[in-house]
N, C-alpha and C positions, 0 to 999 in steps of 0.2 A: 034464351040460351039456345046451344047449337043442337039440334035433334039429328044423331046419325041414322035415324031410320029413314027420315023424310025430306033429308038431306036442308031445312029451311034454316036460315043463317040469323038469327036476331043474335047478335053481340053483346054480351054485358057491359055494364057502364065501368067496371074495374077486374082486375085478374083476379083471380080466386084460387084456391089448393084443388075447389073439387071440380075445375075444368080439365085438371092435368089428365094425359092419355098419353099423345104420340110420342112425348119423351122418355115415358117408361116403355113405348116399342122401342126405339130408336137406342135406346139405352141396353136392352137387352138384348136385340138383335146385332150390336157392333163389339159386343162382348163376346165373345166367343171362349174356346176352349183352349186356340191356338194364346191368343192375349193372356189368358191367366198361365199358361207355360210360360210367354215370354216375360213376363212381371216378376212367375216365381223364380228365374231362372238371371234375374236381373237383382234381386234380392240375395241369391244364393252365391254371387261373385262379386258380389258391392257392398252388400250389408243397405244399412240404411241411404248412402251416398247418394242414391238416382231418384229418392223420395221426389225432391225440386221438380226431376225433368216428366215423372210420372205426372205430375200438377199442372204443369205448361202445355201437357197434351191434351189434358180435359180441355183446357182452358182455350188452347185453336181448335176444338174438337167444337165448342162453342160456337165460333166466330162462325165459321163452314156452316154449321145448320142451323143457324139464325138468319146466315146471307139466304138458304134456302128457302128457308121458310116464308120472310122478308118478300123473297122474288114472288112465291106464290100468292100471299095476300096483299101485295100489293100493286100489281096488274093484272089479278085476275086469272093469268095465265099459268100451267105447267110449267115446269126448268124444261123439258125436251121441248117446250115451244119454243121456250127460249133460246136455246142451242139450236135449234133448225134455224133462227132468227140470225145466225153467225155464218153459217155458210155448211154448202151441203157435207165438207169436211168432220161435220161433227157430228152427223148422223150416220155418216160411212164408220167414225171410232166407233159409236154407240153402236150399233149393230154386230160387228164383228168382235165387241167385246162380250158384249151379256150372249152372245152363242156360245164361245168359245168359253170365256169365265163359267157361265151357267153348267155347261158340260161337266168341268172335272169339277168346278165347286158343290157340282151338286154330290159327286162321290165323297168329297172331304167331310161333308157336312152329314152325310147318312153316314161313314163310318168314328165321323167325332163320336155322333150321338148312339151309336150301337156299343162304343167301346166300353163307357158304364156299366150300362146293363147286361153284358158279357162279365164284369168284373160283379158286380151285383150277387148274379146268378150263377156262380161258377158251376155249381155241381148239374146245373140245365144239360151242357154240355151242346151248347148249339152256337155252331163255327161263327166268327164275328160279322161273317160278311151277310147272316142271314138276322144278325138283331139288325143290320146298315140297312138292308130292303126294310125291317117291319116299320123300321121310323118313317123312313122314307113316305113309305104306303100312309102311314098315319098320319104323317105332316100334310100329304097329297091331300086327303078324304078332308082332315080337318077344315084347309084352307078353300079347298072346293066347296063345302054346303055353308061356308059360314061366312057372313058378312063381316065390314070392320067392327061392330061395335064387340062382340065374340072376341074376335079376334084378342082387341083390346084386354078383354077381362080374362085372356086366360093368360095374355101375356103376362099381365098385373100379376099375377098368381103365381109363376113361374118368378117374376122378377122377386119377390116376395122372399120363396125358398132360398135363390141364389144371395140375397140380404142376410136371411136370419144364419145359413151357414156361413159363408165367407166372414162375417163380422163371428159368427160364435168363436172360429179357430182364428183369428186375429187375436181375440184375447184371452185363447185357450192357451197359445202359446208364450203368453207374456211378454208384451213388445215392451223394449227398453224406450221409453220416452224421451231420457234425453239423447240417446242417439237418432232416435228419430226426429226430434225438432232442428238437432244438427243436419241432418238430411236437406232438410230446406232449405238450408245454404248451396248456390250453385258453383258446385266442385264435379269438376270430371275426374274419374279416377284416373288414376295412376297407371293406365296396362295400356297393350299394344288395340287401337285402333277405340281406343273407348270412347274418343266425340261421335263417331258414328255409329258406335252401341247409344250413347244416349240421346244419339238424332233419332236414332229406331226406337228407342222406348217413350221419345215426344210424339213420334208420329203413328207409331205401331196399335197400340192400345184403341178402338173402338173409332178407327177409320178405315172403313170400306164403301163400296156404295150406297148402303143405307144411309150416308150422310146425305146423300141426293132422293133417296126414299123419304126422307121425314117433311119435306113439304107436301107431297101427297098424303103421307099420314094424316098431315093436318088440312086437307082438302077433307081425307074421305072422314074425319072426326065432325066434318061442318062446315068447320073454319074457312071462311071463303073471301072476306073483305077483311081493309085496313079496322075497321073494329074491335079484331080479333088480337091485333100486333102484340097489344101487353101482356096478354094469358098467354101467346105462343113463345115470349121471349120468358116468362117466368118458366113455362113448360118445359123449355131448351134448357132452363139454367140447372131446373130439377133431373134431367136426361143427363147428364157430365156431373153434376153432383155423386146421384147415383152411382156412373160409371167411374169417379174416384173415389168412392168408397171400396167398390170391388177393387181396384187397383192397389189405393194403402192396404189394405187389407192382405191381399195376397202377398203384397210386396214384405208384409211384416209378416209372415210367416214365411216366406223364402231369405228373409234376414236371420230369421230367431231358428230356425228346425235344420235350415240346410247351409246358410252360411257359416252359422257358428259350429256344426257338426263338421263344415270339410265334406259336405254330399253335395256331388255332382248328380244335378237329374237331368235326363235324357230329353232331350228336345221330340217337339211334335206332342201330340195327345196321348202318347205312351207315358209320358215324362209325368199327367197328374193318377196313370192307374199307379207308378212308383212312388209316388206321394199318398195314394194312401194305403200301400202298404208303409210306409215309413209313419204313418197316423194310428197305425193300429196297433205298431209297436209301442209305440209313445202312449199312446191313449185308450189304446182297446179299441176293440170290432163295433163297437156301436159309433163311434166317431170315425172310423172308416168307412163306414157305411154311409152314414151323413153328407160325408163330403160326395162318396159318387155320386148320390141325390143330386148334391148343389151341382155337381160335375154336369148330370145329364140334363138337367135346368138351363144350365148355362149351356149347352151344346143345342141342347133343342128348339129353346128358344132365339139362336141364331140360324134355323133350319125352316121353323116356321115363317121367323119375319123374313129372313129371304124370298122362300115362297112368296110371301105376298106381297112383300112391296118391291121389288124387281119384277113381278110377274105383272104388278099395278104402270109399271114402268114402261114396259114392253108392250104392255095395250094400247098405253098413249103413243109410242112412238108408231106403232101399225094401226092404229085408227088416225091417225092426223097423215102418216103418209097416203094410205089409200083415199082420204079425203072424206072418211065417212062419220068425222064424229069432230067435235070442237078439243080441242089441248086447253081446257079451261078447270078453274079449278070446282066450280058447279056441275060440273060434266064424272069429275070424280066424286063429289061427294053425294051427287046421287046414287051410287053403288052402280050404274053402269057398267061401269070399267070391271069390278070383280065378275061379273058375270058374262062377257064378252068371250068370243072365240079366243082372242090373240093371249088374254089372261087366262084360261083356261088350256090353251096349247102352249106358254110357255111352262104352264106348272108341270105337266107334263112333260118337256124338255128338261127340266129339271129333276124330274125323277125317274123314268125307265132309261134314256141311255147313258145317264155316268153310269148305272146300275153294271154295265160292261166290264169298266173301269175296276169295279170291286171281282171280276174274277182274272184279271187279268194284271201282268207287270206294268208299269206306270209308261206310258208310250213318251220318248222324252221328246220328241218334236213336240208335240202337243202341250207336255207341262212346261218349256223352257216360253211355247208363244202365250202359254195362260200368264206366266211371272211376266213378263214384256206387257202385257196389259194391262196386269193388275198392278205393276210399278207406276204405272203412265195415267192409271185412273185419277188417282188425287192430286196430281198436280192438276190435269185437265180440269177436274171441277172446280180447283183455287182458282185457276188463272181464265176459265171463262165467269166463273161469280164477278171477279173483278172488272170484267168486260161488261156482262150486264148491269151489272149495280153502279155502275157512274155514265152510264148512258141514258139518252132520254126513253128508252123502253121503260122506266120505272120513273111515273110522278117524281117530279123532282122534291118534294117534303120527306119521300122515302129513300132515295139515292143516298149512295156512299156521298161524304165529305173529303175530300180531295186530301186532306189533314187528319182525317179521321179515323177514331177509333179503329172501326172494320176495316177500314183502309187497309190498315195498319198489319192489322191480325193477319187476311188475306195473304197479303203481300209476305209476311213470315211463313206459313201454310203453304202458300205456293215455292219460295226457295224451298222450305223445306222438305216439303216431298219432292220436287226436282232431285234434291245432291242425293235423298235416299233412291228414287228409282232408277237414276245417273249408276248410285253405288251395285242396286242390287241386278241391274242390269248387266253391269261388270264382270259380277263375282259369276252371273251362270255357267254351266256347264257347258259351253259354244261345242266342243268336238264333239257330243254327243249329238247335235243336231244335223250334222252332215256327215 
């Protein structure tokens, strides 16, 4: 088996439950805070109706970090080798996105996970932007002295809490079953603009760049040759399991508490501290309190895996362009990479200067060119997957089938984030930026 200390790669002869890891990162890091607003808030104007398109997202949410994964154990190679392998256009996106993204995601992502614990601790009386630095600082220190195998076990742990709550108030509320199995019928509502609410809630839901983070995960877990392919696609299948569970789940309490009450909740991370004041009404202070648990679980743990696996991301692409280190996936799972200058100063880039951001009005040049990137990210990674994986960079026993399944998926994945980052490119605020 695969030794993350010593990085040496003996592959088992079949998949097993106790090799799973990087999909319980990759699971908990694409979940976030923002996702469980937009689920409960898709549950709360639909009812059960959008159940179907919440399923279809896990489901190309699959496809996407299997091609990843796929690419890494089966040549060997990183995806940014892979992308540098296409032309230097794809390392000009790459660069000016994880700056610019890293910038203010790293503000969103210190004030997700501060806003909890501000509702936690009310009577502390310590302004939000200063619980936003201590996470911060503590996601920094965590991810600097610790290897992936840590890493791993504290995510496990965190993914764990965000489990036992989300599923407790799934059936605290009493979901109606048979409107939920009617949900799986694919029906778009009835309101203005709702195929592209429910192309947002196929595509929304636990796709971000960790989708392109999870073949590293499974470099620096071991995982380094085709040996590994069957544990890595049960691992992937257990990662989107997961993360539809969180998704029914929330989705059935924004059906049962807030659509059948007629409660509109506020969009953004304010929208789940309104939620549990509306849980404490319903159910008392101990089940408010619970949720912010699951709340900061789920916040934090998309703060930490960012840190580390964008920051994992960022070392490869500054040690292959300076020329000082192989884009191989043995190069990550010897733990190299965490402990490198370029990983270690992007963690940093991520944590003292959005810190700015948190004292400051939201500068809208800056947030209109972060939406313009962060629209443009997953298509890009659909539609170069599909570039790599039917070309001869990959064995051809591992290649896309021309007819094939992945093909397939890809190809849906990639429209489909085009018309939403098409859509949401549309809708920004343009006068605001000139």
């Amino acid at each position: 088996m695969a030794d993350t200390e010593t990085g040496t790669n003996t592959a088992p002869r079949k998949s097993s439950w106790k090799y799973i890891g990087p999909g319980i990162v990759v699971a908990a890091t694409g979940v976030g805070a923002g996702d469980l607003v937009a689920t409960l808030i898709a549950g709360s104007n639909f009812g059960y109706t959008l159940l179907w398109a919440a399923i279809i997202g896990c489901v190309v949410k699959i496809s996407l970090a299997e091609a990843a994964g796929r690419w890494h154990l089966s040549t060997g190679r990183t995806l940014f080798d892979g992308w540098a392998s296409l032309g230097k256009w794809t390392t000009w996106f790459f660069v000016v996105y994880v700056i610019i993204w890293g910038f203010v995601y790293g503000a969103a992502a210190m004030s997700s996970s501060g806003l909890p614990l501000q509702a936690l601790f009310p009577d502390a009386g310590i302004d939000l932007k200063w619980w936003a630095i201590g996470t911060g600082l503590i996601g920094l220190a965590f991810v600097w002295f610790n290897k992936y195998a840590v890493f791993e076990k504290v995510m496990t742990i965190l993914v764990g809490v965000m489990f036992l709550v989300t599923v407790y108030l799934a059936i605290r509320v009493t979901p109606n079953l048979a409107d939920a199995f009617a949900g799986l019928l694919p029906v778009v509502p009835d309101a203005e603009d709702s195929i592209l609410n429910t192309l947002g809630l196929i595509g929304g839901v636990g796709g971000t760049i960790t989708l392109a983070a999870y073949g590293y995960w499974v470099n620096a877990k071991g995982w380094t040759n085709t040996g590994w392919m069957k544990v890595m696609r049960l691992d992937n299948r257990v990662a989107y399991i997961t993360t539809g569970i969180f998704v029914i789940a929330m989705l059935f309490v924004g059906a049962e508490m807030l659509h059948s009450a007629n409660i509109a909740l506020a969009k953004g991370d304010q929208g789940l501290v309104q939620l549990s004041g509306i849980l404490e009404k319903e159910y008392g202070a101990a089940t408010a309190k619970l949720f912010l648990v699951g709340f900061f679980a789920t916040s934090f743990t998309s703060l930490i895996g960012v840190w580390h696996g964008v920051s994992l991301m960022f070392a490869d692409f500054a040690e292959r362009t300076r020329g000082r280190g192989e884009s191989t996936g043995a190069e990550v799972a010897s733990g190299a990479r965490e402990k490198s200058l370029p990983f270690r100063a992007y963690l940093l880039w991520l944590t003292f200067p959005p810190m700015i951001l948190l004292f400051i009005d939201q500068p809208f040049r800056l947030i209109i060119i972060y939406g313009v990137l962060g629209a443009a990210f997953m298509p890009f990674l659909a539609l170069t997957l599909i570039w790599l994986l039917n070309s001869s960079r990959v064995p051809a026993e591992w290649r896309n089938r021309p007819l094939g399944v992945s093909n397939a998926m890809l190809i849906i994945a990639g429209l489909l984030f085009l018309v939403l980052a098409v859509k949401q490119i549309w809708d920004m605020d343009w006068a605001s930026f000139f």
